[in-house]
C-alpha positions in Angstrom: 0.0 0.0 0.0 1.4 3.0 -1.3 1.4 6.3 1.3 1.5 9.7 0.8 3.6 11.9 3.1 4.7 15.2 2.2 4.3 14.5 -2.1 6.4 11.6 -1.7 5.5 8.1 -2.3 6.8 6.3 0.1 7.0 2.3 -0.8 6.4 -0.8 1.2 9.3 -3.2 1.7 8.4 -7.0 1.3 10.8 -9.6 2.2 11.6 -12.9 1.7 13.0 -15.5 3.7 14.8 -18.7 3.2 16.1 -21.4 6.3 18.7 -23.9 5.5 17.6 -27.3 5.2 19.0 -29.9 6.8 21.0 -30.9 3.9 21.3 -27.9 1.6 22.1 -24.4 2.8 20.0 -21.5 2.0 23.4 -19.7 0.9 23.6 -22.3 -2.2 19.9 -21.0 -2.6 20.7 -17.3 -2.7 22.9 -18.5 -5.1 21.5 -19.9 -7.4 18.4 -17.5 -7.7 20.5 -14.5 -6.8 20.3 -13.0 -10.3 16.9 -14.2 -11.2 14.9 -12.7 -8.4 16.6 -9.6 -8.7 16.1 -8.8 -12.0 12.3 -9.8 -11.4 12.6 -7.1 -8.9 14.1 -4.4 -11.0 12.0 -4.8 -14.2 8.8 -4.8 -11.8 9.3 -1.3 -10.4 11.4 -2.0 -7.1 12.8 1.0 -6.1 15.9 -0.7 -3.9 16.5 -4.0 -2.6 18.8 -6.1 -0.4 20.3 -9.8 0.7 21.1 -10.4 4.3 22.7 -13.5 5.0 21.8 -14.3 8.6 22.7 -17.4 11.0 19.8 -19.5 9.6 19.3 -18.5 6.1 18.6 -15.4 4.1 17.0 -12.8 3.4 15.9 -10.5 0.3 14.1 -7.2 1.1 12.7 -5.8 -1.7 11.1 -2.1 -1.8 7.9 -1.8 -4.1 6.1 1.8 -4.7 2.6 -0.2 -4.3 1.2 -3.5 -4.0 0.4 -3.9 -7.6 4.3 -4.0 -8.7 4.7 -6.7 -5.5 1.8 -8.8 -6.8 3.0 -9.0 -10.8 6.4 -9.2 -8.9 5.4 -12.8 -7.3 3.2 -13.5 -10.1 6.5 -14.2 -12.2 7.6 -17.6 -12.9 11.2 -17.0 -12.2 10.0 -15.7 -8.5 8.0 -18.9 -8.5 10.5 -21.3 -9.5 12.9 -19.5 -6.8 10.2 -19.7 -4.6 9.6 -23.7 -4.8 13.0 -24.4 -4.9 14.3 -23.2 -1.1 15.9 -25.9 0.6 13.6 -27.3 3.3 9.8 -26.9 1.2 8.3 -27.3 4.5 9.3 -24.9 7.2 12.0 -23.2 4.8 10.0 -20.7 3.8 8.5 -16.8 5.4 7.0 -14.2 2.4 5.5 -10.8 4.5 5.6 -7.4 4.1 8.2 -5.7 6.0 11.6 -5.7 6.3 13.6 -9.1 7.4 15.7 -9.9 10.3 15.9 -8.2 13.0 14.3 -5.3 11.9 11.3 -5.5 14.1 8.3 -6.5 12.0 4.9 -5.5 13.1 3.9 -9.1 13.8 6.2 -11.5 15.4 8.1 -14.0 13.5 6.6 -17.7 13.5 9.2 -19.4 15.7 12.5 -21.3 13.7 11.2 -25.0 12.6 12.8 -27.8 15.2 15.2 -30.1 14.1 13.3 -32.9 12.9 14.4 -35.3 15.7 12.2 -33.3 17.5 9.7 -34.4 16.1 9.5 -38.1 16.9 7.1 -39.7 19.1 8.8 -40.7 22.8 9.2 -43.7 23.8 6.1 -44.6 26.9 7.6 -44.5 30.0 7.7 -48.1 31.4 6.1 -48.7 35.0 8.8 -49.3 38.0 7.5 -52.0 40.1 8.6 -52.4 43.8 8.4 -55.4 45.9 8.0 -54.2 49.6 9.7 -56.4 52.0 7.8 -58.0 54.7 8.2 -58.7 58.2 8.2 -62.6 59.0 5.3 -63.9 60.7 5.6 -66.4 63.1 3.5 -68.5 65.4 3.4 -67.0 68.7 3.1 -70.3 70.3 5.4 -72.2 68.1 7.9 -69.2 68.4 7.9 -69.2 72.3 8.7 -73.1 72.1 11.9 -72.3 69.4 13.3 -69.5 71.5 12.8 -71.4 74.9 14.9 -74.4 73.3 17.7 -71.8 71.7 17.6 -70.4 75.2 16.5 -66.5 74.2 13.4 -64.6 75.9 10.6 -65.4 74.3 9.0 -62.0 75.2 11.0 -60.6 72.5 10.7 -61.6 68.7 11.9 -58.3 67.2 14.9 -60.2 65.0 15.6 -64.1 64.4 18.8 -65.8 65.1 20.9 -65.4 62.5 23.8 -68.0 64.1 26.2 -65.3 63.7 27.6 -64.7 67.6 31.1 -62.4 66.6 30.2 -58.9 65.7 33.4 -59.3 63.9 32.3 -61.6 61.6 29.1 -59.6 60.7 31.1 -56.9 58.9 31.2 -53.3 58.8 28.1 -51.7 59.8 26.3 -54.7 60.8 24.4 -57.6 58.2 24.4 -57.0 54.7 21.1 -58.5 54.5 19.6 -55.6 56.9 20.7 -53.1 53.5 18.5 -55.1 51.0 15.7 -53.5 49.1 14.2 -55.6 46.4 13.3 -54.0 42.8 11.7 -55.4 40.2 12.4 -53.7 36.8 11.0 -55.9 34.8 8.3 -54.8 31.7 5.9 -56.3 33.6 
């Protein structure tokens, strides 16, 4: 849209920008369009234009007196041929009126595409199992008779005689059975 300010016309700038692709970078692009595009540009009525290359791609600002040269402009088949040839045809790809970059547009950017491991599905997380362990019952009566003959007090049943009698034999920091948890990681 053309405006008027002070007798002047004053233009609108229309860019376009191309990502790299995973395999082919948008500077082989540029490249190979380079010419092309801006001759399009010239014999349409641009008044200036420029390439950027940026960290991710480039970019080609163009500056059009009104939208009727940008329209015949991307009507062309070199611009369309240029156009369908960027090098990730997916997410490769921003046409908008404005300048590129970091200029500032008036709407933000749509965010850079992620790399396409990204995009695959996660693996579900499997479910950890645990096995609690339990606490031995015993008969109380049959328990009382055992201890009697061992010659323990059978008022106590916290821990069962293990037949070690040397602390020193029982290693450091007591039984190694005491430290035992049971997991079961299995799929299920």
């Amino acid at each position: 849209m053309a405006q008027m300010g002070g007798g002047d016309i004053m233009g609108e700038w229309w860019s376009i920008e191309v990502f790299s692709g995973d395999r082919l970078p948008a500077s082989g692009w540029r490249t190979a369009y380079e010419d092309d595009l801006t001759e399009a540009a010239i014999t349409n009525g641009a008044q200036y234009y420029e390439w950027h290359d940026t960290q991710y791609g480039v970019i080609f600002e163009i500056l059009f007196p009104t939208d009727a040269e940008w329209e015949s402009f991307r009507e062309l088949s070199a611009v369309r041929a240029a156009l369908d040839g960027v090098p990730d045809p997916v997410n490769g790809l921003l046409v908008y009126r404005g300048r590129g970059g970091a200029s500032g547009g008036t709407k933000p950017r749509k965010p850079k595409p992620a790399p396409s491991a990204a995009a695959m599905e996660l693996e579900e997380p499997k479910e950890r199992r645990f096995i609690r362990p339990r606490r031995l019952k015993y008969a109380a009566k049959e328990a009382e008779e055992l201890l009697r003959e061992l010659g323990a007090d059978p008022g106590r049943i916290d821990e069962p005689d293990r037949g070690v009698t040397d602390p020193s034999q029982q290693g450091p920091g007591g039984p190694v059975w005491r430290d035992i948890a049971a997991s079961d990681r299995s799929d299920g």
